[in-house]
N, C-alpha and C positions, 0 to 999 in steps of 0.2 A: 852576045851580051845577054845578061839572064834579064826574065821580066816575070814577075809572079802573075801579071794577069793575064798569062795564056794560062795558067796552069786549069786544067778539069779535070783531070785522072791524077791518079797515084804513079801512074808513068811519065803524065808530065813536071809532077810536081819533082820527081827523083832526078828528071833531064836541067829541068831548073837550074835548083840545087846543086846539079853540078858543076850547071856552067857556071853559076855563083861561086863556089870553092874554087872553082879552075881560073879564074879572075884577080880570084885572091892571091895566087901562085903557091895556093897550098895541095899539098897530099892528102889522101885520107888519113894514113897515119901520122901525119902533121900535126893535123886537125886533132883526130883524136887524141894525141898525147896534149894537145894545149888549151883544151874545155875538160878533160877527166871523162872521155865517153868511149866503150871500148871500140875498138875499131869496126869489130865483127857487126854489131850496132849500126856504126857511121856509114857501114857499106849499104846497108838495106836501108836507110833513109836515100841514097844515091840510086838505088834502082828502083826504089818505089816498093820492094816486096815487104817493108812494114815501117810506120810512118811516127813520127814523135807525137807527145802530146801537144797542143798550141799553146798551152799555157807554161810545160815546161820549161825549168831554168836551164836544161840541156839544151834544148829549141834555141831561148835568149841567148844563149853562149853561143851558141854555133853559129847565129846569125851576126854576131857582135866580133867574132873571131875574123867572120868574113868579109868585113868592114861593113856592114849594117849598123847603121848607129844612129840614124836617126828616125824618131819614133813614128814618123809617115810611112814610112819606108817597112820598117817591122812591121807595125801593123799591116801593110799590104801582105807582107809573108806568111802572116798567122794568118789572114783570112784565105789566101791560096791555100793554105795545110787545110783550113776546114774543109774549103771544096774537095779538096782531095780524099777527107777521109769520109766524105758521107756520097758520095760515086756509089753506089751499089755495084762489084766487081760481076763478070758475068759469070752464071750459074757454070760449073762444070760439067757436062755429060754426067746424066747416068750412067752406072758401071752396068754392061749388061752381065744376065744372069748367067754365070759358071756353070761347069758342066755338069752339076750336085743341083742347079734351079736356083742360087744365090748368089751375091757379091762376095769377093774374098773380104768378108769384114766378121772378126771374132762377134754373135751376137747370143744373147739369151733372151726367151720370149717369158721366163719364169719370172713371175712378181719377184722381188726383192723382202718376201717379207720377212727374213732375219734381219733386216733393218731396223724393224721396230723393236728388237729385244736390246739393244743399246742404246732406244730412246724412252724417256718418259710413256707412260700409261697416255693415250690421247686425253684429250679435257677437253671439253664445253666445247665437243660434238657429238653429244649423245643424239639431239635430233636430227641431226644430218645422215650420222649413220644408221639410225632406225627410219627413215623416210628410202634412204636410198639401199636397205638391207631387205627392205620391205620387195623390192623389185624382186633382188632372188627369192622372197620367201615364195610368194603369191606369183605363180606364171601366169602370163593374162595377154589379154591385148594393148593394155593399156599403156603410158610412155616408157620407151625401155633403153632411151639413151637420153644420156642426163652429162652436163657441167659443171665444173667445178669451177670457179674463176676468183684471182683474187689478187694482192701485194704478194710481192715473191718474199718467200720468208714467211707466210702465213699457215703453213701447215698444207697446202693442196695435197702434197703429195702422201703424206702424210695419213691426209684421211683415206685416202684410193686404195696406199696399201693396208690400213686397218679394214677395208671395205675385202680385198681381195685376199687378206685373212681368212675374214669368217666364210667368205666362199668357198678357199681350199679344205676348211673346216666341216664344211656340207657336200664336197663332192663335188663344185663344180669346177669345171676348166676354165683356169685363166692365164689371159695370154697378156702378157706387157708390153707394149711396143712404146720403146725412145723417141718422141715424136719433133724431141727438141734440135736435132743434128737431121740436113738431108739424106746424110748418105746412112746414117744409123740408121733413121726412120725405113729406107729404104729395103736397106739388109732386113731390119724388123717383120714386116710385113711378108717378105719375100719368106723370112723361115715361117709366120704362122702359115703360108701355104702349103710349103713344105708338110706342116705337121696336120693341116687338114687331107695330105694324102694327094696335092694336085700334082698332076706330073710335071716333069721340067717342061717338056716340047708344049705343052698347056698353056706354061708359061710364058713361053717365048711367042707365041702366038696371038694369042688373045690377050683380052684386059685385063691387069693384073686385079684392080679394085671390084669387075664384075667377078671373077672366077674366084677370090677370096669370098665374098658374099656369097655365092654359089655355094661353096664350102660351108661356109656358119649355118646356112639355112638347111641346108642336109645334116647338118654335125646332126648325132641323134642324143647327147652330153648335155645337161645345162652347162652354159657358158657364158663367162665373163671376159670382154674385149676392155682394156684397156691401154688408152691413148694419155701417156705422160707429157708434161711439158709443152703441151703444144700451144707456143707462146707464139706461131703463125699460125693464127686458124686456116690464111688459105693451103697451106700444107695439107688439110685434109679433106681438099675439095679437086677437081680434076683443074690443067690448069686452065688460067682464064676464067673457070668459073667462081662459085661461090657455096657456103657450104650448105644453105640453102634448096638449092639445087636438086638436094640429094640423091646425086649418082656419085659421088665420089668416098669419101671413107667411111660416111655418115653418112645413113639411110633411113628411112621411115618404115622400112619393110622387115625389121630384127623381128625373129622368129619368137613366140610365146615361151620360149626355153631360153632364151636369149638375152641380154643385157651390154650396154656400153656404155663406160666412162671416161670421161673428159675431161685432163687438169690442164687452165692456161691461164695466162697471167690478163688475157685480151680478151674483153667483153663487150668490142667495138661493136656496133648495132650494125655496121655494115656486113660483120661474118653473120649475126647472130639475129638480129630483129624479124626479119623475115621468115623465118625457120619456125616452122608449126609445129605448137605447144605440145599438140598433139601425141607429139612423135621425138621432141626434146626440149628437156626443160635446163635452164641454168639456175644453178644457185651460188650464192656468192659464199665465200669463206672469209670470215671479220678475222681479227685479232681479239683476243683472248679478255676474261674480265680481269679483274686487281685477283680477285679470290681464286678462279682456274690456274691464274697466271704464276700467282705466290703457291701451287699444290705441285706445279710443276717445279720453281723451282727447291722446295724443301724436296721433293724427293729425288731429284739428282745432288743436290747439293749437301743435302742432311740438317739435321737441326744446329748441327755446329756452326753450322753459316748464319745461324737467327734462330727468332721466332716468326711463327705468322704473320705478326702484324710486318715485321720489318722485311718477311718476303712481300707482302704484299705493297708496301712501299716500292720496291725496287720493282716488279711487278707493272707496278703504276708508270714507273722512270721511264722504263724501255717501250712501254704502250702496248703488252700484253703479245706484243710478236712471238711468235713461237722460236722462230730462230733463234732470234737475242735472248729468247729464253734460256734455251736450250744450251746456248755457247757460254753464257752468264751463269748456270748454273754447274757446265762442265770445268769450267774456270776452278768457283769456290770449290769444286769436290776436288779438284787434283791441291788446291791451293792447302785447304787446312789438313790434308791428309798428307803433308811434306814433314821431315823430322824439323825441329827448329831450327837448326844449325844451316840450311836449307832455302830456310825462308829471307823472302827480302823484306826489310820495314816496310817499306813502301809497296807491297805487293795489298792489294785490299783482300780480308781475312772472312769478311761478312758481307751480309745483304747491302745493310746501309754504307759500310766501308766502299763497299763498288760503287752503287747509285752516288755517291760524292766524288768518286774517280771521273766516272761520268761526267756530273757538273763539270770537274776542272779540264774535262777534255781530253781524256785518254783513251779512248776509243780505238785506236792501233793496239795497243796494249793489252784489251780487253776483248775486242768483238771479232779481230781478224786477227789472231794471235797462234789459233790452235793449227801443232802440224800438221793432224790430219785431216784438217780440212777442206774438202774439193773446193772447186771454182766456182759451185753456186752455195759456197758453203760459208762465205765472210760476210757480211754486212754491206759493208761497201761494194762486193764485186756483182753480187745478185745483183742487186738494181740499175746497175751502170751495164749488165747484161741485157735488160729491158730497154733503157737508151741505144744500145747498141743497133738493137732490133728497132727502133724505128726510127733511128737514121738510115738503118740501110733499106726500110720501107715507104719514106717519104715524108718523112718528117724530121729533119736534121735538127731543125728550131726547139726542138723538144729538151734537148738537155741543157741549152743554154735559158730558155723560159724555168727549168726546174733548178737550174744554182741561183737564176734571179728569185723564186720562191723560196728559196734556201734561207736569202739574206735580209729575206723580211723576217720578223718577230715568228714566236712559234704561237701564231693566233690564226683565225680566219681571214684571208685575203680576199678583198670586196675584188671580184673578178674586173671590175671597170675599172682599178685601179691600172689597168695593164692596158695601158693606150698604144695603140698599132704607131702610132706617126712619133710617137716621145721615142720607143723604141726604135724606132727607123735611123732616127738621127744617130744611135750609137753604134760605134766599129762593133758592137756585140749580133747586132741585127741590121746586116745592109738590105736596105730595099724591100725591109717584112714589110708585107702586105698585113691586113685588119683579118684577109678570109685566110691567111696563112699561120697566122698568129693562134686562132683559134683553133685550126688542125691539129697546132700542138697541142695548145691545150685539153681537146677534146681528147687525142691518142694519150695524153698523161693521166688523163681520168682511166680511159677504157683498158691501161694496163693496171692501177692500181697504186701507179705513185701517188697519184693526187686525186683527193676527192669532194665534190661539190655538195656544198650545203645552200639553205635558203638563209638568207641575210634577215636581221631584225628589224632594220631600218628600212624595208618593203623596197629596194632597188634592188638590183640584179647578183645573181648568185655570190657564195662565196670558194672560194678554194682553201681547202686545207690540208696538209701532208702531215703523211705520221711526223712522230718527233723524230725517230730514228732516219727515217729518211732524208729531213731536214738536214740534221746535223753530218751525217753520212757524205750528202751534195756540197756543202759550204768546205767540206775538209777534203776535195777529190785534187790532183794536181792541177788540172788546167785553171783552177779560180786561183791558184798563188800571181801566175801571170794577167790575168786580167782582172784582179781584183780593184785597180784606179777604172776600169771603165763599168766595173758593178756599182761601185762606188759610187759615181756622176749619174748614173742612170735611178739607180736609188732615189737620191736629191731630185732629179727632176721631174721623174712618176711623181712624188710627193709632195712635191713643189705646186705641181698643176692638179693634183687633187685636190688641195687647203686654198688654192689661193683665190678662189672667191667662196670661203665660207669662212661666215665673221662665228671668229670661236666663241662669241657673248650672247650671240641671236639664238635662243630655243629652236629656230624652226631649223638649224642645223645640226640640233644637237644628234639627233639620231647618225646624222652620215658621221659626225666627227667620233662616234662610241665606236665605229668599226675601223677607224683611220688611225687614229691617237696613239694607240697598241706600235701603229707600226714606224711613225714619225720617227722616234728616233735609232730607228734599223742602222743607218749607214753607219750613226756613233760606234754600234756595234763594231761595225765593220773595221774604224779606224782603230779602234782595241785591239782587235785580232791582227790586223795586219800592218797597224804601224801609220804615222801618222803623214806618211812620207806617199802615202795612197791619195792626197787629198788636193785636189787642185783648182777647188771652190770653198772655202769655209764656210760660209756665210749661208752660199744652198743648203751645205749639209746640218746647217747650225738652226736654218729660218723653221723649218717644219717641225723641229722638234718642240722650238718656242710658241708656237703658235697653237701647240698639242698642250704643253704645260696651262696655256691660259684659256681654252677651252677647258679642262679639268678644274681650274679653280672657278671660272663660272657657272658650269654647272654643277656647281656642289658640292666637287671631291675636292678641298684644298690641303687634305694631307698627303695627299696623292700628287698633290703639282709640286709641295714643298718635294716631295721625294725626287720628282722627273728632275726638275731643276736642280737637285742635286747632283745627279748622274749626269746632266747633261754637262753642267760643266764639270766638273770633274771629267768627260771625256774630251770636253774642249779643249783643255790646258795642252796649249803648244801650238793650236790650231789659230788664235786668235788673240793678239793680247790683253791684259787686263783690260783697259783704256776703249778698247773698239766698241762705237753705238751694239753692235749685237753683244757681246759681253755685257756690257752695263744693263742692257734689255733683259738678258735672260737676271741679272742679279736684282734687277727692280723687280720683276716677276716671281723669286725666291720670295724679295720680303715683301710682296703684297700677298702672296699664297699665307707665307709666316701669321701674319695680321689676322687673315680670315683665317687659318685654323687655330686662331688663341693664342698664340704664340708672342705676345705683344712684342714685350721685351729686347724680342729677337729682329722681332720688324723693325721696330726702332731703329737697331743697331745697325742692321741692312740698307735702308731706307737715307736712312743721314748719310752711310757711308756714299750711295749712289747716290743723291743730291749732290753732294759735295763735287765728287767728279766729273756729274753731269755739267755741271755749270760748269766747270775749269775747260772739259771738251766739247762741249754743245754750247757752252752760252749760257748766260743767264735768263736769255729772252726765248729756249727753243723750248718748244711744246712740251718734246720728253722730260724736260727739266721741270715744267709745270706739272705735269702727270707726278711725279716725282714728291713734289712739294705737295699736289691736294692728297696720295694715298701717307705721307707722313702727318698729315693734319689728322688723318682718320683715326691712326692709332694716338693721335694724342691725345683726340676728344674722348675716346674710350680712356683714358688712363686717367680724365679727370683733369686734363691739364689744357682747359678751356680757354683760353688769353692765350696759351702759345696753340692753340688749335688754329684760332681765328687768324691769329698772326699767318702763318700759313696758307690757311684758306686765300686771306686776302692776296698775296701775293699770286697764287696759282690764278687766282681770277683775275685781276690785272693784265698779267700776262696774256693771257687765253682773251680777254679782249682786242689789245691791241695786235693780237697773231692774229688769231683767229676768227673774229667776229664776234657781237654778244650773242647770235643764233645758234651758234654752233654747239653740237651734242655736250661739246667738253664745256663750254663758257656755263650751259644752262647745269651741269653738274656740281661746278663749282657753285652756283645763286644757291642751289641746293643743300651743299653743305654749311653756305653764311647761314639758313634758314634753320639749319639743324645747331648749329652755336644757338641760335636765338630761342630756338627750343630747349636746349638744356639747359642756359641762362633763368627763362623763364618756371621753370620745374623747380631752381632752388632760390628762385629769389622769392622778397615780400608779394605784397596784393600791388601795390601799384605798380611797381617795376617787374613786375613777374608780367602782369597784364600790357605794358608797352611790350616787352621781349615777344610773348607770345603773340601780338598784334603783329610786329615786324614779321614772322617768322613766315604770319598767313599769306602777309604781305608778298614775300618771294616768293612762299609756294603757292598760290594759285596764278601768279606768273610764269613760273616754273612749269607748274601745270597746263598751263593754254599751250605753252611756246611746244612743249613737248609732245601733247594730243597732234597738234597740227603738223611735226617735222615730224614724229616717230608714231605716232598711233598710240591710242591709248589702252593699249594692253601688251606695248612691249617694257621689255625690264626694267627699262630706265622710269617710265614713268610709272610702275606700278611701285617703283620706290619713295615717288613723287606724292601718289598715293596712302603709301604708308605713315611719310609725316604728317601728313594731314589727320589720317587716325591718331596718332598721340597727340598731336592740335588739340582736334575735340575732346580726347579722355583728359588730358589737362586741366579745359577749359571745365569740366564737367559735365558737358553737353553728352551722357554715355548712352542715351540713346540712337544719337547720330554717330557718333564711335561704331555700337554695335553693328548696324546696317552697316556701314561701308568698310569693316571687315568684316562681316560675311559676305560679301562681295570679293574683298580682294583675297582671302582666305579661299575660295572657289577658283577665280582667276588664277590665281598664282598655283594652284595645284592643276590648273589643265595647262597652263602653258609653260611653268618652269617643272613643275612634278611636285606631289606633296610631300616628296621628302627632302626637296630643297631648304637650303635655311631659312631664305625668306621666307616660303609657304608658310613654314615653322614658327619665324616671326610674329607673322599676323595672326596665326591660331594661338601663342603665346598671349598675345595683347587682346583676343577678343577672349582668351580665360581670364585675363586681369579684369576687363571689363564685365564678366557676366558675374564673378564674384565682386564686383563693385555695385551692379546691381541687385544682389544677393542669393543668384542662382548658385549657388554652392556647390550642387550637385554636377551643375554641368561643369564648371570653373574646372572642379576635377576633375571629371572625366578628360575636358580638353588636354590638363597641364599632365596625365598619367600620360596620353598618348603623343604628346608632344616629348616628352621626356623621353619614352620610348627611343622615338626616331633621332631624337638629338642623340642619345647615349648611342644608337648604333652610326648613324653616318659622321657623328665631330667627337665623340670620345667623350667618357662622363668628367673627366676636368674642364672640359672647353668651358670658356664663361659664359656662351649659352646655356649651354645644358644646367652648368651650376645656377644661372637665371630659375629654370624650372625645376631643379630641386630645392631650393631658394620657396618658389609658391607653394608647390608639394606640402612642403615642412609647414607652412603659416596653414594651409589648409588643413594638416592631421590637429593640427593644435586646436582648432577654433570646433574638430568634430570631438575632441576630447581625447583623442590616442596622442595622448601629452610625452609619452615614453617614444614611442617611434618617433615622433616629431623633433625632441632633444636629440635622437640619437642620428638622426639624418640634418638637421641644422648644425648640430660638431661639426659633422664630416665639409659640412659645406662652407662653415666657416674658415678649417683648417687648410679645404684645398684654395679658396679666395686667399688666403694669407701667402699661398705658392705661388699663384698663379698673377695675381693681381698686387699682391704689395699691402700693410696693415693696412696702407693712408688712404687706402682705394674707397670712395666712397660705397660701393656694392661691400666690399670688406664691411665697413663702419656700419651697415645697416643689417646686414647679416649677426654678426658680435652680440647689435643693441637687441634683436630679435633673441637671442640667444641669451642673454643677459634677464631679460624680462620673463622668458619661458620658464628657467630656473627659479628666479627668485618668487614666479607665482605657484 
């Protein structure tokens, strides 16, 4: 009977397997005609000599054919496959040396520089190649072996051979050795001996790496050694040791005639830290700028493919790769040089026509497309060459850590995001350790997949992958089969990063700017792969809501209307209308709507989810009250004062007998009856204006105690507590007490919300009313210029704030005498109040009469 958890080898996994098909009473040619896999295929899964991928739908078939059908079960067979294919097989013998002093292996030690006459002009590596040309110019003692290291697809080799160019160009010898293949590398080496003159029986005797150095150091030629590919550095150290060391390929003692280069994808500090400066230096090779990027491609591609600006667009898409350059711009030159008859519609014809291909995800079509080219030559194969290489060096965790970075957002990923024990729990990661977690990580930095930046929020690093990279890993085969367990794992990294940081507390705001980007990742996911991937709604629905209401409290609320858009719109199927997290994220639509201006629309949002809420929650449940005080909000704003209250009252009833009178929400609601009694008071007579405003003080410095004592007196909620007490005083006329206590909370409110929050904004608003109510003029303006400012840039110049402070602006150019500007900016203000706000709206009604008076004077 088969059992996948012997499996450790590719022999035992083949033995398995086929006591599994032999169970089954099937044949290999059974088999194969009844999953569509050739047979020749089915046999070398059976003996282990090459193994499926774990995600493939061939894999699923074959397991399913074989009566595997239930998904404990599979999964145990997919993780036996993984064991099997990250085994490191054992090295074969070296070939010893023939009777010519070499392996029977075709090899050439000659640069490849005909290469470059069918690639682009190099770009934006002038100083690489004048630092490291400089070596041949000037013989010296000084370092004379040097690294190149970088993302594969970034030009390494590229630059070595424009380096070994200009050498063959001056006279010197250069020798190329393939360092990326054992037995190439091998043969390699063996012919430069050869061609240093060492004899065969020389070879067979002694060390091969002393008696080549022996050789260089005699050569009486300038010479240039270089070492391609070599994406194992310990390949060029003796074994066991280190390169380091220097007795093995790499040595400290290259002759003042002498030079050596070194292209690898690995700048692990274990090959390389230790290795005196002295004697080798590395240099990293980036990816390309917008403007190198876009010269490269107009000149393979021509101008017919664009203009400048529009290569450099595309430029930007690809993230400056040379490769995806390269392949992007052999694309468009075979493409618009086809007769028409020729051409497919749908083939992209230009810069920008591609970069939109891209967006829609065509990247088979576009990037691994061309036939001739090699194995390190497609986009996808390159990097999944670098996986290769360190699973089979001790890091198998690496490729599955780099599809889970895949399927986060293409932003910076706060590294602590990535919990050793969250990850434990999924069939993705049995039994990762925290110190093994990080070994990937670290070997995905030191190839160049991934790269670490410093975080802005002062915690622990960031990771970030090119785009192409990205996109490259999320579209590889094995994610189609395990994409429900990226999925779940997604949700719960993100689950446990938000779930104790309150999206409304400033002192979280910093963690929640590097998190937010990535919340709603998995939505992603069920887009792409269907919503049949999803076997928690609610996980993958919680973080993304919780990101939308961080964004509206700290300031961005056209940004949360947006998320909340996207988010449900990806939710549809996942959850239905009716479910608390649905009705959450749509109360959270029209509370965003509200704060970015949008009354109208909040309204419409807001009633709708009351309505609901109560029918599914109750009349009496909290969210139904939350519900009912953010619809009061938008109606005091609209002047509809009596159904405000109405409102209010209700929310606060409730919230008492739920909740408590103490509680954050009960004292929120005392707050908004206090704000009714405020705006009551603002248009009534003297005596009824003065009870209104009496009452109002009434609650808020009630309001005020309860909230210093639960919450402290400079977080948000009471700095709003705060704020009504400043219109209190300006009210009352009291504006010298006005002034003081916002310039207080005008200071506060910009170190702990930020000053370009709206509150901040508010209160610098109100103390410009106020300094012009004491007749500072001068300041009044300057305030309401830089208020206006930052209103127009973070809420858009319709918001009814901002029109608030074009609204002062206007009264202010009037009263300095630029009566012209002042007409001509009170129109505009009154035209968009009539948009935005409605004729009847009383800011409309005083805007008009301001505008009315300015004319007729």
């Amino acid at each position: 009977m088969s059992d996948p958890a012997r499996v450790a080898t590719r022999d035992d996994f083949g033995r398995e397997l086929g006591l599994l098909r032999e169970a089954a009473g099937l044949t290999v040619r059974g088999l194969a005609g009844a999953i569509g896999v050739p047979a020749s295929t089915l046999g070398g899964y059976f003996t282990g000599a090459h193994l499926p991928r774990p995600g493939s739908t061939a894999f699923r078939d074959l397991l399913r054919a074989c009566g595997v059908t239930d998904g404990a079960a599979a999964d145990a067979w997919v993780l036996a496959l993984r064991r099997a294919r990250v085994v490191r097989p054992e090295p074969a013998p070296e070939p010893p040396p023939g009777p010519a002093g070499s392996p029977e292996i075709v090899v050439s030690t000659r640069a490849p520089v005909d290469r470059l006459a069918r690639q682009p002009r190099p770009r934006g590596r002038d100083d690489l190649l004048d630092r490291l040309s400089a070596v041949l110019r000037e013989p010296g003692d000084g370092c004379r072996t040097h690294v190149l290291h970088g993302l594969g697809g970034c030009g390494k080799s590229t630059a070595a051979l424009a380096l070994a160019r200009l050498a063959e160009r001056r006279g010197v010898q250069v020798w190329w050795v393939s360092a990326g293949d054992p037995a190439l590398f091998t043969a390699s080496v063996h012919a430069v001996a050869v061609e240093l003159g060492i004899a065969p029986e020389q070879l067979r005797l002694g060390s091969l790496p002393d008696r080549v150095w022996a050789g260089l150091v005699a050569y009486e030629r300038p010479w240039l050694l270089v070492f391609d590919e070599a994406d194992e550095p310990s390949r060029l150290a003796l074994p066991g040791a280190v390169v380091s060391d220097g007795n093995g390929w790499l040595r400290p003692g290259v002759p003042a005639h002498g030079a050596v280069l070194v292209t690898t994808r690995n700048r692990a500090p274990e090959h390389w830290a230790a290795v005196d400066r002295r004697w080798l230096r590395l240099h990293a090779v980036d990816t390309l700028s917008p403007d190198d990027g876009a010269r490269v491609l107009l000149e393979l591609a021509g101008e017919a493919a664009g203009d400048l600006a529009a290569a450099r667009r595309l430029s930007t898409r690809l993230g400056g790769l040379p490769l995806a350059l390269r392949l992007a711009g052999h694309y468009l030159r075979e493409v618009t040089a086809m007769p028409p008859n020729f051409a497919d519609r749908g083939d992209p014809a230009n810069f920008d026509e591609y970069a939109a291909a891209m967006d829609e995800g065509k990247h088979d079509d576009l990037l691994d497309a061309r036939p001739d080219a090699g194995h390190r030559e497609t986009i996808g194969r390159t990097w999944e060459l670098s996986l290769d290489m360190l699973a089979n060096t001790g890091a198998p965790e690496a490729r599955p850590v780099l599809r889970l970075l895949s399927c986060l957002r293409s932003a910076p990923v706060p590294v602590d995001l990535l919990r050793a024990d969250v990850l434990a729990a999924s069939p993705l990661f049995p039994a990762l350790t925290a110190r093994r977690l990080w070994h990937a990580i670290t070997e995905l930095i030191n190839v160049g997949l991934v790269d670490r930046r410093p975080t802005g929020d002062g915690s622990a690093e960031s990771l970030v992958l090119h785009p192409l990279v990205r996109e490259a890993s999320r579209r590889q085969d094995d994610m189609a089969g395990d994409a429900a367990a990226y999925l779940a794992l997604l949700a719960s990294l993100l689950s446990h990063a938000v779930r104790d940081l309150d999206p409304k507390h400033p002192s979280s705001w910093a963690r929640w700017s590097a998190l937010a980007v990535h919340c709603p990742a998995p939505l992603d996911l069920v887009v792409e792969r269907g919503p049949g991937q999803v076997r928690d709604a609610t996980a993958v629905l919680r973080p993304a809501l919780a990101a939308a209401r961080y964004l509206r409290a700290a300031g961005h609320p056209s940004q949360a209307v947006e998320e909340c858009a996207a988010v449900l719109s990806a939710a549809r199927g996942l959850l239905d209308r009716d479910h608390p997290v649905t009705l959450a994220l749509h109360h959270e639509q029209g509370r965003s709507r509200y704060e970015a201006g949008r009354y109208d629309q909040a309204k419409r949002d807001l009633h709708d989810v009351l309505e609901r809420r109560r029918r599914v929650l109750g009349g009496d449940h909290p969210d139904t009250a939350t519900t009912l005080h953010y619809l009061g909000r938008v109606l005091l704003d609209h002047d509809l004062v009596d159904f405000a209250e109405r409102y209010f009252a209700e929310a606060l009833d409730i919230r008492r007998r739920t909740l408590g009178d103490r509680h954050p929400d009960t004292l929120t609601s005392l707050n908004n009856m206090a704000a009714v009694h405020l705006e009551r008071g603002r248009s009534a007579g003297d005596d009824t204006g003065r009870g209104e405003l009496d009452a109002a003080d009434t609650l808020l410095q009630q309001v005020l105690a309860a909230r210093r004592e639960a919450l402290g007196d400079e977080h948000p909620a009471t700095l709003v507590t705060h704020y009504h007490l400043c219109r209190l005083a300006q009210e009352r006329g009291d504006l010298d007490l006005a002034e003081r206590l916002l310039r207080r909370l005008a200071d506060v409110g910009a170190r702990v919300l930020g000053p370009a929050h709206r509150r901040t904004l508010g209160a610098r608003q109100l103390l410009a009313d106020v300094r012009h109510s004491q007749g500072d003029a001068a300041e009044a303006g300057e305030l309401t210029r830089d208020v206006l400012r930052t209103r127009d840039r973070m809420l858009g110049c319709d918001h009814p704030a901002t029109l608030v402070s074009r609204h002062r602006l206007a009264l202010l150019l009037r009263e300095r005498g630029e009566v012209e500007q002042a007409c001509v900016l009170l129109t505009a203000v009154v035209a968009d109040r009539h948009r935005v706000l409605g004729a009847r709206h009383q800011e409309t009604c005083r805007a008009s009469a301001d505008l009315a008076a300015l004319e007729e004077s």
